[in-house]
C-alpha positions in Angstrom: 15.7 2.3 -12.1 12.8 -0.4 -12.6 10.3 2.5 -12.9 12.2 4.4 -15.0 12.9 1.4 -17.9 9.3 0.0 -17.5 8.3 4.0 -18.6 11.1 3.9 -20.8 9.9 0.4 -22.5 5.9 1.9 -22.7 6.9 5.2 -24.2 9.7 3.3 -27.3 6.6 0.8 -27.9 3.6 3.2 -27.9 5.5 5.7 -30.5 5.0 8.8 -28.2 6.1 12.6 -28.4 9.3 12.7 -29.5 9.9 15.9 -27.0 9.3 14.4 -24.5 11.0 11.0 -25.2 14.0 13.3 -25.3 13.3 14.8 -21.9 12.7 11.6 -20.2 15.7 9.8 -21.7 17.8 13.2 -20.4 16.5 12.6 -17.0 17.7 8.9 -17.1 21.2 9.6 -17.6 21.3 12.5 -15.4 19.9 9.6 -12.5 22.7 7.3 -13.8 24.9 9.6 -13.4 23.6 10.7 -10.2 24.2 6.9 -8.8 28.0 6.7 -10.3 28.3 10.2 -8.4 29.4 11.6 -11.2 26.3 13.6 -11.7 26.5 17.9 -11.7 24.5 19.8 -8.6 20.3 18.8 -8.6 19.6 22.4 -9.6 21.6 22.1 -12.5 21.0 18.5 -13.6 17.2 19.3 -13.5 17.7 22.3 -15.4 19.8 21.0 -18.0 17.3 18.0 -18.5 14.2 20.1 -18.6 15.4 22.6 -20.9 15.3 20.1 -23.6 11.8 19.9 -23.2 10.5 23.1 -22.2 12.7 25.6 -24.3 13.9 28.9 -22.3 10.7 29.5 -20.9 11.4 26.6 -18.6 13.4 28.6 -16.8 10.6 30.2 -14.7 10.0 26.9 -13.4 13.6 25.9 -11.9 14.6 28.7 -10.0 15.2 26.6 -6.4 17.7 28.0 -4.0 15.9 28.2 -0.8 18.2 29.7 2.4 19.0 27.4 5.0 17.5 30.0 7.2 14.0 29.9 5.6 14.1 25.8 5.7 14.8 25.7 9.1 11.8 28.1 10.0 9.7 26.2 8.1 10.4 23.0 9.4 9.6 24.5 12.8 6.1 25.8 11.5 5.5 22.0 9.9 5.7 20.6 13.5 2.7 22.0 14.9 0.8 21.8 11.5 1.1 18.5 9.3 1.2 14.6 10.9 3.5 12.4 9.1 2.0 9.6 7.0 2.4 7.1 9.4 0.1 8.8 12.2 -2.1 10.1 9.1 -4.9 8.3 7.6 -6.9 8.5 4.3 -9.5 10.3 6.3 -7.2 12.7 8.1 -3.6 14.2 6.3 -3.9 17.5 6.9 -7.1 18.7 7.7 -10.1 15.7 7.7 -12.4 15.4 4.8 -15.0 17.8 6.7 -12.4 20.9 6.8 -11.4 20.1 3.7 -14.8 20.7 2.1 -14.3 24.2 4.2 -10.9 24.6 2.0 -13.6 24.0 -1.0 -16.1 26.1 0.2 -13.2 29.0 0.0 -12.0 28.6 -3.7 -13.6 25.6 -5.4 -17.0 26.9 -6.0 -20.3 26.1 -6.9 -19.4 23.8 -9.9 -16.8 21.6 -8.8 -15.0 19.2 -11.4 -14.7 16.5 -9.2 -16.6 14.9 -6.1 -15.4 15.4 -2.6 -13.6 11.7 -2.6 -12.1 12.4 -5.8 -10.7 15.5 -4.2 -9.6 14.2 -1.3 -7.3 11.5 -3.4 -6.2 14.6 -4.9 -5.0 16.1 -1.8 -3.5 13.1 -0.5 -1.3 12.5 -3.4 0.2 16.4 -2.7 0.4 15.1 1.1 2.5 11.8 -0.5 4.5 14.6 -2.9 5.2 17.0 0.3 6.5 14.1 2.6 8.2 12.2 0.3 10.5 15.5 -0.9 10.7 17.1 2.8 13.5 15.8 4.0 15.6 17.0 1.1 13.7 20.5 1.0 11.6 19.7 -2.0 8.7 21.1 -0.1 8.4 23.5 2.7 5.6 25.3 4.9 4.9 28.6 3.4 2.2 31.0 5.2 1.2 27.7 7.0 0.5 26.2 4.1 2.4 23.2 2.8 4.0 24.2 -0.8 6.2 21.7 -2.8 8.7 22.2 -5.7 7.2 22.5 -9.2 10.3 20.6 -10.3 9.0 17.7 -8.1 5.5 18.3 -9.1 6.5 17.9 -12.9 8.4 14.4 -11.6 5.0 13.3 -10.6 3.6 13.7 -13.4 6.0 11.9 -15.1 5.6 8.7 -12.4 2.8 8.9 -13.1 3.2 7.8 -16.9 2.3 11.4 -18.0 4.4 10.4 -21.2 2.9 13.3 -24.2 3.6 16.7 -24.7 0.1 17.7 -24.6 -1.2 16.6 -21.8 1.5 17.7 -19.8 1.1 21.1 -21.2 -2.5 21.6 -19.8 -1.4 20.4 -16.5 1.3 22.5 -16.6 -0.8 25.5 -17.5 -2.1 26.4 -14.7 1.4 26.4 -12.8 3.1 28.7 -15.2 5.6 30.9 -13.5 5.2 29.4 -10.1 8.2 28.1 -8.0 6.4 26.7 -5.6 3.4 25.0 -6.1 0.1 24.6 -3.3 -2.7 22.9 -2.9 -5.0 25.2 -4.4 -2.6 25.1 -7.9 -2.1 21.5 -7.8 -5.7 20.8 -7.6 -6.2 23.3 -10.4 -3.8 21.7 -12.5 -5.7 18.5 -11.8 -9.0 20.3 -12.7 -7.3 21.8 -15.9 -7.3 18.2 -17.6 -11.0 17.4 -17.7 -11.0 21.2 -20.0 -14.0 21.5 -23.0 -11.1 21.8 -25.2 -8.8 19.6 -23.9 -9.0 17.0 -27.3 -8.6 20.2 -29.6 -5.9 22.0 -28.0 -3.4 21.3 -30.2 -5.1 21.3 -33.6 -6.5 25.3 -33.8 -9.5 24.1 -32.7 -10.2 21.4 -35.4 -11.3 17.8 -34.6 -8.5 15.4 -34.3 -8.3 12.1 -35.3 -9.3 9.3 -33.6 -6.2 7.7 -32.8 -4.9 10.9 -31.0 -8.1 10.6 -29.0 -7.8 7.4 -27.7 -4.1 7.9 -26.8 -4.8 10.8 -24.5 -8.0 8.7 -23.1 -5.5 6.3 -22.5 -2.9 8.8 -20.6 -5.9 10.1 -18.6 -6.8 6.6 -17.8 -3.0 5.7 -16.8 -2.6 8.7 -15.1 -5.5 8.7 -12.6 -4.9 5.0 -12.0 -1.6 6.0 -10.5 -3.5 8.8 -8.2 -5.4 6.1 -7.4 -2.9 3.8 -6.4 -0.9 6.2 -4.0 -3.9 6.9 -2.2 -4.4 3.2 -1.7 -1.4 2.2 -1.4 -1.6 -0.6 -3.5 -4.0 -2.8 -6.3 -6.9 -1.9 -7.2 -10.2 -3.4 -6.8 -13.9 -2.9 -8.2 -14.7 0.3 -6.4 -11.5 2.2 -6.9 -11.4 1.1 -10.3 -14.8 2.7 -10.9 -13.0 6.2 -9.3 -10.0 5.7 -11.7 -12.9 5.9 -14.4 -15.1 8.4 -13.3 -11.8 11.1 -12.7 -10.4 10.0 -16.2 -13.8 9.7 -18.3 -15.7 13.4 -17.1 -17.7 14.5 -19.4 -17.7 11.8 -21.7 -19.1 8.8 -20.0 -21.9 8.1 -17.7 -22.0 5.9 -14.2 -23.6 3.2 -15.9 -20.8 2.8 -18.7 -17.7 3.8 -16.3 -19.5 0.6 -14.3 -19.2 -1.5 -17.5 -16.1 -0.1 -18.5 -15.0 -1.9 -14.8 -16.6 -5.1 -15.4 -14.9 -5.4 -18.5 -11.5 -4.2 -17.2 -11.8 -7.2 -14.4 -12.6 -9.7 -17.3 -9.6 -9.0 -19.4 -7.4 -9.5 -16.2 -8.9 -12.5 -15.7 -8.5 -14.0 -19.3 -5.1 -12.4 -19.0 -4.1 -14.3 -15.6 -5.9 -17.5 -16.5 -7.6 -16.8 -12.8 -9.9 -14.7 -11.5 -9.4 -11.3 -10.3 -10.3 -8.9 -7.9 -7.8 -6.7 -7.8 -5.6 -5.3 -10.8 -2.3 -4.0 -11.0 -0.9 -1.0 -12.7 1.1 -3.5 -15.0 -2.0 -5.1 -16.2 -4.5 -2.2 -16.9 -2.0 -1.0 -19.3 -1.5 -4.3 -20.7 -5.9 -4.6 -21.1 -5.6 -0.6 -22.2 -2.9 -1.7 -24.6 -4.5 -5.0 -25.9 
C-alpha cells in the first residue's frame, strides 16, 4: 500500500481533480478490502470504483469475462510468440528494435510523434503491463498479438501518477469502447498526449491560465518519468533524464533547453541531498518539480 498513500499524500497536497480524488480513494478501499478478504469479485470491485469516475459510459470499458477456454488457447499461442522478461532484454521483448520499426513502417507513418527509442520505451512498458497481468488473465494473445485489459491499462496510468481528470481523458480517448487494448492503441494513446490542443481541451478552446499549464507540464513530466523508470528498471541518470524531457516537453521545448532543463534538475538534487548526484529518483524529481 506504500504506492498507493505516497499518490494518495501527492494528490491531498497538490489540490487535484476532485473526480478523480474520488476514484482513486474508491480504489483504495476496494484494495483494503481486497487484503481483509472481504472485498466483492475483481470485475465488480473495479466496476463499482470506476464508475464513480467515469459515469455510465464507463461501462464500455469493464466488460472482462474471458472463457477459460479462450485463456488456455491463448496461453498456448503466447509460448511460441513472446519471451518472458527475464530472457528479454531492452533491445529484444517482442520483436527487436529493427522489426519494430517494420511494425512502424505499417501504421505509424511518415510523421511520427516520437523517436524510435522513445517508442521502444513505449513498447516495453506494454511488454512490463502484459507480463505483469498474465498470470491472472489480465492480458492474453489475441490474433498473435499480445492485447492487455483496458482496466489494467487505466491502472497504469494511475501508477504512474496520472492524477487529473484531463489528462487521463486524452489518454483515454483513443481507447474508447475497447476491451482489450494492443499495441497499436496503447501507443496511440501515448501519441494522443503530445495533441495541438491538448492545453485547451477543456476550456472551449480558450487559453487557460497559467497555473493549469504548469500542473499538466508537471503530470506529463511525472508521467513519462515513470515510463522511463520501468524501462530502466530503476534511477535515472543524465541521459534518460534528457528522454523523460524530450517525450514530456514536444513541441514546446528545444534539445538545447530539455539539456538545461537536465542540468538544472541534477542541481536541485544535489542541493536537495547535500551531495552530488547522478542519478535521481522518482521521489525527488517531484520534490525539485514541486519546489
Amino acid at each position: 500500500m506504500d504506492q498507493e498513500r505516497e499518490q494518495f499524500n501527492m494528490m491531498i497536497e497538490d489540490n487535484r481533480d476532485t473526480e478523480l480524488k474520488v476514484f482513486f480513494l474508491s480504489k483504495l478501499v476496494h484494495r483494503y478490502a481486497n487484503f481483509k478478504h472481504k472485498c466483492p469479485p475483481r470485475r465488480k470491485a473495479f466496476q463499482l470504483s470506476l464508475n464513480i469516475f467515469h459515469d455510465t459510459k464507463t461501462n464500455d470499458y469493464v466488460q472482462f469475462s474471458p472463457s477459460s477456454a479462450s485463456i488456455l488457447a491463448e496461453r498456448e499461442d503466447a509460448e511460441s510468440f513472446i519471451m518472458e522478461p527475464s530472457t528479454a532484454t531492452h533491445s529484444s521483448g517482442l520483436t527487436s528494435i529493427r522489426s519494430f520499426t517494420s511494425i512502424e513502417e505499417q501504421w505509424l507513418g511518415r510523421n511520427k510523434t516520437y523517436t524510435n527509442e522513445e517508442y521502444e520505451i513505449i513498447r516495453q512498458n506494454f511488454l512490463h503491463l502484459y507480463f505483469t497481468h498474465k498470470p491472472n488473465h489480465g492480458s492474453r494473445i489475441y490474433k498473435n498479438n499480445p492485447e492487455v485489459h483496458i482496466s489494467n491499462i487505466i491502472q497504469h496510468f494511475l501508477d504512474c501518477f496520472i492524477t487529473t481528470h484531463n489528462l487521463l481523458n486524452i489518454l483515454l480517448a483513443p481507447l474508447k469502447g475497447k476491451e482489450w487494448v494492443d499495441l497499436k492503441s496503447f501507443v496511440q494513446s501515448l501519441e494522443a498526449i503530445q495533441q495541438t490542443v491538448f492545453d485547451k481541451s477543456s476550456f472551449f478552446y480558450k487559453e487557460p491560465g497559467s497555473d493549469f499549464k504548469k500542473n499538466m507540464t508537471m503530470q506529463k513530466l511525472l508521467f513519462f518519468f515513470k515510463m522511463v523508470e520501468i524501462y530502466h528498471e530503476g534511477e535515472l541518470g543524465r541521459a534518460q533524464l534528457q528522454t523523460v524531457m524530450s517525450m514530456a516537453l514536444k513541441k514546446k521545448k528545444k534539445a538545447s533547453e530539455q539539456s538545461r532543463l537536465v542540468a538544472w534538475t541534477l542541481e536541485k538534487a544535489k542541493i536537495l541531498s547535500g551531495k552530488r548526484k547522478e542519478y535521481v529518483t522518482f521521489e525527488e524529481f517531484y520534490k525539485i518539480l514541486k519546489n
